[in-house]
C-alpha positions as CSV (number, residue, x, y, z in Angstrom):
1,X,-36.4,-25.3,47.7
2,X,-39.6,-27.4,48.1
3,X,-41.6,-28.4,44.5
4,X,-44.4,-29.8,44.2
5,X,-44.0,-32.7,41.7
6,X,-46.9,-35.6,41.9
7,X,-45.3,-38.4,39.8
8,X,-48.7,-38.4,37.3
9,X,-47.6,-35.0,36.2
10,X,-44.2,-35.6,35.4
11,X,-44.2,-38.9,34.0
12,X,-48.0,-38.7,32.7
13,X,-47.9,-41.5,29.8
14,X,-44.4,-42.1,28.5
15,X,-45.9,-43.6,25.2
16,X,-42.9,-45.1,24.3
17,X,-44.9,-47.6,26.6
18,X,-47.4,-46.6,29.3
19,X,-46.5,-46.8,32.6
20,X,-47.8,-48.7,35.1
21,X,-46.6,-50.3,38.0
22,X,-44.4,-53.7,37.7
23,X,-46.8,-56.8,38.0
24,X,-43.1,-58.6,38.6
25,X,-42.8,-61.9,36.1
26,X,-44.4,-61.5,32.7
27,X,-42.5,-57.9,32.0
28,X,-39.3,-58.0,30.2
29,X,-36.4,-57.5,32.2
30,X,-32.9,-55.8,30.6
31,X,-29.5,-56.9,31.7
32,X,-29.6,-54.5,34.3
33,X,-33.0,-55.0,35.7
34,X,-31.0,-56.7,39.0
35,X,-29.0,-54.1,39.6
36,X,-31.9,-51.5,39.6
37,X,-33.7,-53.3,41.6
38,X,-30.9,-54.2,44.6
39,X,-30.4,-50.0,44.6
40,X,-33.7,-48.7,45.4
41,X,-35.1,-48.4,41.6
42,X,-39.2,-47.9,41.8
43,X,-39.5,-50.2,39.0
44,X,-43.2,-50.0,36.7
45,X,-44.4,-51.4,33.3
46,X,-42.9,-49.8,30.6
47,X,-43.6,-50.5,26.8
48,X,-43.7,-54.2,28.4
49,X,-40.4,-53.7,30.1
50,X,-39.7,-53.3,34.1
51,X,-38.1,-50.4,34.2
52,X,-36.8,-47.7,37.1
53,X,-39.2,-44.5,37.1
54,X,-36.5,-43.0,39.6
55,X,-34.3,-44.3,42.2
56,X,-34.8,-41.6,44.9
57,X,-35.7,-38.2,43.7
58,X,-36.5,-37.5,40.0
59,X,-35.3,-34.0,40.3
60,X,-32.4,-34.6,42.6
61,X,-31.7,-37.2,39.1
62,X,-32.6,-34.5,36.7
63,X,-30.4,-31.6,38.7
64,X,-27.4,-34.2,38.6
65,X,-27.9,-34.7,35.0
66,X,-28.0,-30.9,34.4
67,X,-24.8,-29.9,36.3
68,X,-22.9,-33.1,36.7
69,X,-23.7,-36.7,35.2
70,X,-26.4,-39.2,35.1
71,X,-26.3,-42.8,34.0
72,X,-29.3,-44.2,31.8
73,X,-30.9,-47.9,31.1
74,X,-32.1,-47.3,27.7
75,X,-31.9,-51.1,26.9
76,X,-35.3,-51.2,26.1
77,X,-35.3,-49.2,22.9
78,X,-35.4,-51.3,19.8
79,X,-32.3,-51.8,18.2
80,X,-31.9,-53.3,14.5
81,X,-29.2,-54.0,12.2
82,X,-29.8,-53.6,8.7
83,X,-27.3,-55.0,6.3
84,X,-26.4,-56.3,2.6
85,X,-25.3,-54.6,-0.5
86,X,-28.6,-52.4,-0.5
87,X,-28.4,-51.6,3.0
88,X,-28.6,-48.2,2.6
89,X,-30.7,-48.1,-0.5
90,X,-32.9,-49.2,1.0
91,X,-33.1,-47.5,4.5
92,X,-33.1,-44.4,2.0
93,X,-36.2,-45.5,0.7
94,X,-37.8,-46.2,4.2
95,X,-36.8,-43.1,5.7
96,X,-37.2,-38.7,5.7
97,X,-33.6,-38.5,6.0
98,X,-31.0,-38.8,2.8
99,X,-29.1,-42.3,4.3
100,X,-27.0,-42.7,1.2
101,X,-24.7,-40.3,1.2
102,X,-23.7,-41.1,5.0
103,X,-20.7,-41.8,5.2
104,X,-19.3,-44.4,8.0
105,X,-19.6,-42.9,11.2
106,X,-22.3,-40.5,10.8
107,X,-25.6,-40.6,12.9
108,X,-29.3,-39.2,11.4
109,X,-32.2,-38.7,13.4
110,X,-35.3,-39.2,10.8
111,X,-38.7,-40.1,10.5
112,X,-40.3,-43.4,8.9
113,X,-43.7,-42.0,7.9
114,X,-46.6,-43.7,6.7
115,X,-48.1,-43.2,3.1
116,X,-49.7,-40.1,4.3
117,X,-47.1,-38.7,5.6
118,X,-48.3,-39.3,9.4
119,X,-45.0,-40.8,11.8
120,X,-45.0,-44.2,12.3
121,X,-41.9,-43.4,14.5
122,X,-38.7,-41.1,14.8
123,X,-35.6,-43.0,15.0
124,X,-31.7,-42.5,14.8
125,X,-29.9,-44.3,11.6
126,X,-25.9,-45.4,12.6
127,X,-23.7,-46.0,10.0
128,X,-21.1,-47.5,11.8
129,X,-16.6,-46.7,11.5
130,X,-15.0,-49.5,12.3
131,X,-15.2,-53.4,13.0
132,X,-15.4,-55.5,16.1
133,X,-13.5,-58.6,15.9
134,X,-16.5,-60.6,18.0
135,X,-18.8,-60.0,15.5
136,X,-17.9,-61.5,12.1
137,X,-21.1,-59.9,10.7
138,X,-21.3,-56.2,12.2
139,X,-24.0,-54.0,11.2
140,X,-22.9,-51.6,8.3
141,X,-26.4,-50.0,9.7
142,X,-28.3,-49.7,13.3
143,X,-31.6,-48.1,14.0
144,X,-32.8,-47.6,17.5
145,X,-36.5,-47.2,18.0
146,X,-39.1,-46.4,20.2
147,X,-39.4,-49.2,22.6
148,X,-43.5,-49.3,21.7
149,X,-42.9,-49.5,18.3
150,X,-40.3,-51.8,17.8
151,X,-42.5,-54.6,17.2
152,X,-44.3,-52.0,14.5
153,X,-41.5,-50.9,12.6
154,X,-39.8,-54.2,12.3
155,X,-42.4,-55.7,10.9
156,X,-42.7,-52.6,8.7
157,X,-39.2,-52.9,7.7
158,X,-39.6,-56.8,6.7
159,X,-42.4,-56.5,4.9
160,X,-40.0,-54.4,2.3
161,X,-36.8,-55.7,2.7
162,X,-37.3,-58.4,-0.2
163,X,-37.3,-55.3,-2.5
164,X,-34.3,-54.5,-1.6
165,X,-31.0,-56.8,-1.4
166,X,-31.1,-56.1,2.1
167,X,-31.9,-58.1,5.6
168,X,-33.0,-56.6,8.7
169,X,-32.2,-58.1,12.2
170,X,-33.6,-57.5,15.8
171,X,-30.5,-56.7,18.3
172,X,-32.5,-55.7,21.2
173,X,-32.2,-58.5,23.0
174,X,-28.7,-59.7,22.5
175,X,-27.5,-56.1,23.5
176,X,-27.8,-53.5,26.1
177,X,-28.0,-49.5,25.4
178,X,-26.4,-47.6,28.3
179,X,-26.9,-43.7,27.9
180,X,-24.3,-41.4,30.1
181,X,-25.1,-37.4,30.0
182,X,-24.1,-34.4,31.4
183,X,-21.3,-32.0,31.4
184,X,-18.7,-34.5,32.9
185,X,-20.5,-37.7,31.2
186,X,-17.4,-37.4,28.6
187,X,-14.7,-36.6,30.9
188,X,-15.7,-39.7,33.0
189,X,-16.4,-42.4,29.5
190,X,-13.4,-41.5,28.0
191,X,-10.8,-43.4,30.0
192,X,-13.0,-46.4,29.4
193,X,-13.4,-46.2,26.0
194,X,-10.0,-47.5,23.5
195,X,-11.2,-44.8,21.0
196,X,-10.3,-41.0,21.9
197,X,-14.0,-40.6,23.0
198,X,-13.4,-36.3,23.4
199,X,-12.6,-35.8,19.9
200,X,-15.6,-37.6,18.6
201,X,-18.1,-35.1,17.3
202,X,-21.7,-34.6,18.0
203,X,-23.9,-37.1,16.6
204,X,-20.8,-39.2,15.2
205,X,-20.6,-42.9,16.6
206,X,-17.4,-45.6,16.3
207,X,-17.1,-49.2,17.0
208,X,-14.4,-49.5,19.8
209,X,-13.9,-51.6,23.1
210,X,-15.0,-50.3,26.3
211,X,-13.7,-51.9,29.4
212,X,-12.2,-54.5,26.9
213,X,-15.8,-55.2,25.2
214,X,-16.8,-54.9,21.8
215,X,-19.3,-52.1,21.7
216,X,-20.5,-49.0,19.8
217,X,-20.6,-46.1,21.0
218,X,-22.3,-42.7,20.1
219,X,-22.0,-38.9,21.2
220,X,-25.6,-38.5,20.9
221,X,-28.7,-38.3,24.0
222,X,-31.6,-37.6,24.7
223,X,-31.6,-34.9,27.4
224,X,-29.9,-31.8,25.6
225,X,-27.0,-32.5,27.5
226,X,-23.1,-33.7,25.7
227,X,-23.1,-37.5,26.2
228,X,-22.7,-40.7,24.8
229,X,-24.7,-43.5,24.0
230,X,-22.8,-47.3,24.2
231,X,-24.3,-50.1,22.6
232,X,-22.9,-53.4,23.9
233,X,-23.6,-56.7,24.3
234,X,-25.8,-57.8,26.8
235,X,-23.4,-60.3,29.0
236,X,-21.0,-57.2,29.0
237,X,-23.7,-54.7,30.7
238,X,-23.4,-54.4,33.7
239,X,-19.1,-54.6,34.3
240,X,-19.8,-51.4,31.5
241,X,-23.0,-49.7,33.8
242,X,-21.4,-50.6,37.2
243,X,-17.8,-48.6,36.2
244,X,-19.4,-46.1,34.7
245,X,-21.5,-45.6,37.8
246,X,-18.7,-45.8,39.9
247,X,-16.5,-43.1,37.9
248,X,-19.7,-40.4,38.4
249,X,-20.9,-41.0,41.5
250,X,-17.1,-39.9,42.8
251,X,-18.4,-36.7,42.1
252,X,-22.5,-36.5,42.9
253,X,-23.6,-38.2,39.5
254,X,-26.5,-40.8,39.2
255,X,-28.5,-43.5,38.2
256,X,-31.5,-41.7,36.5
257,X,-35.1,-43.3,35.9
258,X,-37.6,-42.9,33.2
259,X,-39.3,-39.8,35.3
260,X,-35.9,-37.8,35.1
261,X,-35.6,-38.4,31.9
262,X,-39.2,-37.3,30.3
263,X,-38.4,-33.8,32.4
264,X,-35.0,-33.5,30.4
265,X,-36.2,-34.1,27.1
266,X,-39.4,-32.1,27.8
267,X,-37.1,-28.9,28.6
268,X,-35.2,-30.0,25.9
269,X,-38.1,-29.5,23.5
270,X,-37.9,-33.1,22.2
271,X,-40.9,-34.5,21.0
272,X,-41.9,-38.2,22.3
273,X,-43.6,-40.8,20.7
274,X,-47.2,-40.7,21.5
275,X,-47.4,-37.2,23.2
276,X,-45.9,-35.1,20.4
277,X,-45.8,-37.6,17.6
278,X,-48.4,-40.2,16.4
279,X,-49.2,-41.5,12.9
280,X,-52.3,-39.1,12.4
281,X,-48.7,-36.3,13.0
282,X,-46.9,-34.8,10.0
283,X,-43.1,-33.8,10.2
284,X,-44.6,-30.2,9.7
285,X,-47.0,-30.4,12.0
286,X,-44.6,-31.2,14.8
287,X,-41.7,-28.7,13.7
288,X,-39.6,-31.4,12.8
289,X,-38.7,-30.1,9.0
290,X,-35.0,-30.5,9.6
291,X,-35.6,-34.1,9.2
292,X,-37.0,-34.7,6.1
293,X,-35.3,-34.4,3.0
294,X,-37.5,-34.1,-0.7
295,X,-35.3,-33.3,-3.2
296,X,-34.2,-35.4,-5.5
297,X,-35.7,-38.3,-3.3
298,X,-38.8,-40.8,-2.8
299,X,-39.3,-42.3,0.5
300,X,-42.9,-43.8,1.6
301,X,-44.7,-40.8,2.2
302,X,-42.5,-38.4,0.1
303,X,-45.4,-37.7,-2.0
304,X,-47.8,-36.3,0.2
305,X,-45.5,-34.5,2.2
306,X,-44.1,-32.5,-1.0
307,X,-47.8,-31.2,-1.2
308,X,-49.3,-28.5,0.7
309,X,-49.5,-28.4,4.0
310,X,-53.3,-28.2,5.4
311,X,-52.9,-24.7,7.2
312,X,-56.0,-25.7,9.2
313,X,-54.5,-28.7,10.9
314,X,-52.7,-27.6,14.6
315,X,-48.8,-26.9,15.3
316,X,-46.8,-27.9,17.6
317,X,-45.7,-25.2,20.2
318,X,-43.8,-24.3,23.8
319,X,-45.6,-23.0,26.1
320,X,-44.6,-21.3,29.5
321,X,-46.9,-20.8,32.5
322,X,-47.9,-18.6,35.2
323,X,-47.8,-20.1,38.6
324,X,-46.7,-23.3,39.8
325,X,-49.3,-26.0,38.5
326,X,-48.4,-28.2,35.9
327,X,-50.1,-28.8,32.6
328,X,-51.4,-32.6,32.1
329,X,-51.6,-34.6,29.0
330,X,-54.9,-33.1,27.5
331,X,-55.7,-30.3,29.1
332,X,-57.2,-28.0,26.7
333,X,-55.8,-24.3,25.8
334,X,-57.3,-21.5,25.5
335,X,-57.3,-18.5,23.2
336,X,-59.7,-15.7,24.0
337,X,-62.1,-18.0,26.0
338,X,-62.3,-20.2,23.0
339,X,-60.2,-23.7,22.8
340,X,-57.2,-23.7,20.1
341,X,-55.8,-27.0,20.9
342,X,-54.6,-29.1,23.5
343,X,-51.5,-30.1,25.5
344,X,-49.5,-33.1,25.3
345,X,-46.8,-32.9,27.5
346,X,-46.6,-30.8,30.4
347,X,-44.1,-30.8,33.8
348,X,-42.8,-28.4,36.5
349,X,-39.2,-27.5,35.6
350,X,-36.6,-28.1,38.1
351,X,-34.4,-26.0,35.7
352,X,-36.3,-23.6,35.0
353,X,-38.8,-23.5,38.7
354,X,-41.7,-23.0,36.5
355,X,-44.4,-25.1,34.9
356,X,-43.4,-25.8,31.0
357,X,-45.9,-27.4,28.6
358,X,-45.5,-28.3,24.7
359,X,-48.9,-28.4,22.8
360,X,-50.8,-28.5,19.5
361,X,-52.7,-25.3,18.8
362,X,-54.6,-24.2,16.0
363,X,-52.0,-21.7,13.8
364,X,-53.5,-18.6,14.5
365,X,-53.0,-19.1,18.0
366,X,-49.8,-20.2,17.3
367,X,-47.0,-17.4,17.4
368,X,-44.3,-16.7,19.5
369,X,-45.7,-14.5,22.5
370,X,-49.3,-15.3,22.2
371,X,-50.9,-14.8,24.9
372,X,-52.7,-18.6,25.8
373,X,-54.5,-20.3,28.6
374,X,-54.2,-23.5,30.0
375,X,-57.1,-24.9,31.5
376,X,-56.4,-27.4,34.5
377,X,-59.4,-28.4,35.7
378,X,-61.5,-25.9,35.4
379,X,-59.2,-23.0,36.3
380,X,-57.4,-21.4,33.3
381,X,-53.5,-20.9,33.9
382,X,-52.2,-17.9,31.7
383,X,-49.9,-19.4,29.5
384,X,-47.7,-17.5,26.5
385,X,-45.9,-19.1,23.3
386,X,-42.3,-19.5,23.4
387,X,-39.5,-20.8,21.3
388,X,-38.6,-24.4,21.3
389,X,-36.6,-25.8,23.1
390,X,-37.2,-24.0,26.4
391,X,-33.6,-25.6,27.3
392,X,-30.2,-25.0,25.6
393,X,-26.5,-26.1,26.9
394,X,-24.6,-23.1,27.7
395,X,-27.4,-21.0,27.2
């Protein structure tokens, strides 16, 4: 089977960071930047970080992550710890999800919004089970962020932790974040792990050793595959990348890059920061009203998202295409000849062999089956609405 992939189409802009190619010394490396490099990792600029767009084949990574197991440098995501006695207090008051009624061990993906209610990023809030014995002060709280807005949102969070008796901390670069997923990603962690990593529900995290380390580690991802997400420190990452590595590629997993992973989230129907969300973006806007929580609750930007929504203002929306090309970032679409919005990500599916696109349209276009066009220079593409995500597990 022969696709026709150009890397601009399905990495376009990963605005967690843009991409670019590596200029070599003034990018951040991450603990495993090395290792990527010594095994044929086509490294580029990302959010300030050198980081692998694919070692080989994006979708000979993406297929492996679909049917087997691939292994993921996410180090350069933002990673804060948030403690004191009004730790959660005030995350509550920072963020669209209900924090305060987690109890340890539980994991929330939420929004921190702006005072209009427009994303300033969407992050995932840890409350962590269990102590590590090498850290005398371990996080009651962790939020990962979007690599491009870590620098935002911690200086968001600082600027309002003096309300609150509550400190905020920058872990990113003390620790490494090391993503495995895929349907044998737990079957191959668990050995490693000292906690019984199979009986850990979805979206539930623990402190525990692996390999003998100190580390936290999730069942959550970012691909719609099962998986896990470890957390460790960074002197520790690459014993913990290289045996994982090891264990799946006894059975055809792999290393996976940045391109590989924008495909799997895209089919996945996951928005990404600065295609899908932006600060001008409301939670209802982007479909993301399972994250925000208004009753009984203030949070910046509570206020104006309680109101009514501006039915004028576009939605996000799936969209499936005729053909083989694939949609780029800002192409505009079409609804009988006249434009109804425009797209924001767009790639050729090696699941699916077909070109998938998510995009904000204008709600009358905006149903499920409406008949669209997607104009790629000059020529317009029939395109219809579908459901989000285009991708399920098991489905």
């Amino acid at each position: 089977m022969r696709y026709y992939l150009p890397a601009p189409i399905l990495v376009p802009d990963l605005r967690q960071g843009n991409l670019a190619m590596s200029t070599g010394s003034s990018l951040a490396q991450t603990p495993l930047h090395d290792w990527h490099a010594t095994h044929g990792g086509r490294m580029v600029d990302f959010a300030g970080f050198s980081m692998p767009v694919q070692y080989a084949s994006i979708v000979d990574e993406h297929n492996a992550t679909r049917t087997r197991a691939g292994l993921f440098d996410i180090s350069h995501m933002g990673r804060l710890a948030i403690r004191g006695p009004e730790a959660a207090k005030f995350l509550d008051a920072m963020v669209t999800r209900r924090i305060i009624d987690m109890k340890p061990g539980q994991i929330r993906y939420g929004l921190v919004c702006n005072a209009a209610g427009g994303i300033l990023d969407d992050v995932l809030v840890y409350r962590w089970d269990g102590e590590l014995q090498s850290m005398p002060q371990p996080p009651e709280f962790h939020m990962v962020v979007n690599a491009s807005n870590r620098e935002k949102i911690l200086a968001w969070l600082k600027d309002r932790e003096t309300e609150f008796a509550a400190r905020v901390e920058d872990l990113t670069t003390s620790t490494a974040m090391i993503a495995l997923q895929g349907p044998e990603a737990i079957e191959k962690a668990d050995p490693l792990v000292f906690a019984e990593l199979t009986s850990l529900r979805y979206y539930r995290g623990i402190a525990s050793q692996v390999l003998g380390h100190d580390c936290y580690v999730s069942r959550t991802g970012y691909t719609g595959e099962d998986g896990c997400e470890i957390i460790c420190p960074a002197e520790d990452a690459l014993e913990v990348w290289q045996t994982l590595y090891d264990a799946i590629s006894e059975t055809g997993g792999m290393a996976v890059g940045l391109g590989a992973r924008d495909t799997l989230r895209l089919e996945a129907g996951m928005p990404l920061y600065g295609h899908e969300l932006s600060e001008n973006i409301t939670p209802w806007q982007a479909g993301l009203e399972f994250a925000v929580n208004l009753k009984d609750r203030e949070f910046i930007g509570s206020e104006v998202l309680a109101g009514s929504m501006d039915g004028s203002r576009p939605v996000r929306v799936g969209l499936q295409m005729d053909g083989r090309r694939a949609a780029r970032e800002g192409c505009p679409v079409m609804y009988e000849d006249e434009p109804v919005g425009t797209v924001t990500s767009g790639t050729y599916s090696p699941t699916f062999e077909r070109p998938l696109a998510m995009a904000y349209v204008k709600p009358v276009a905006a149903a499920i089956g409406t008949p669209l066009a997607v104009d790629i220079r000059g020529t317009q593409i029939p395109a219809t609405v579908v459901p989000l995500p285009f991708y399920e597990r098991g489905k």
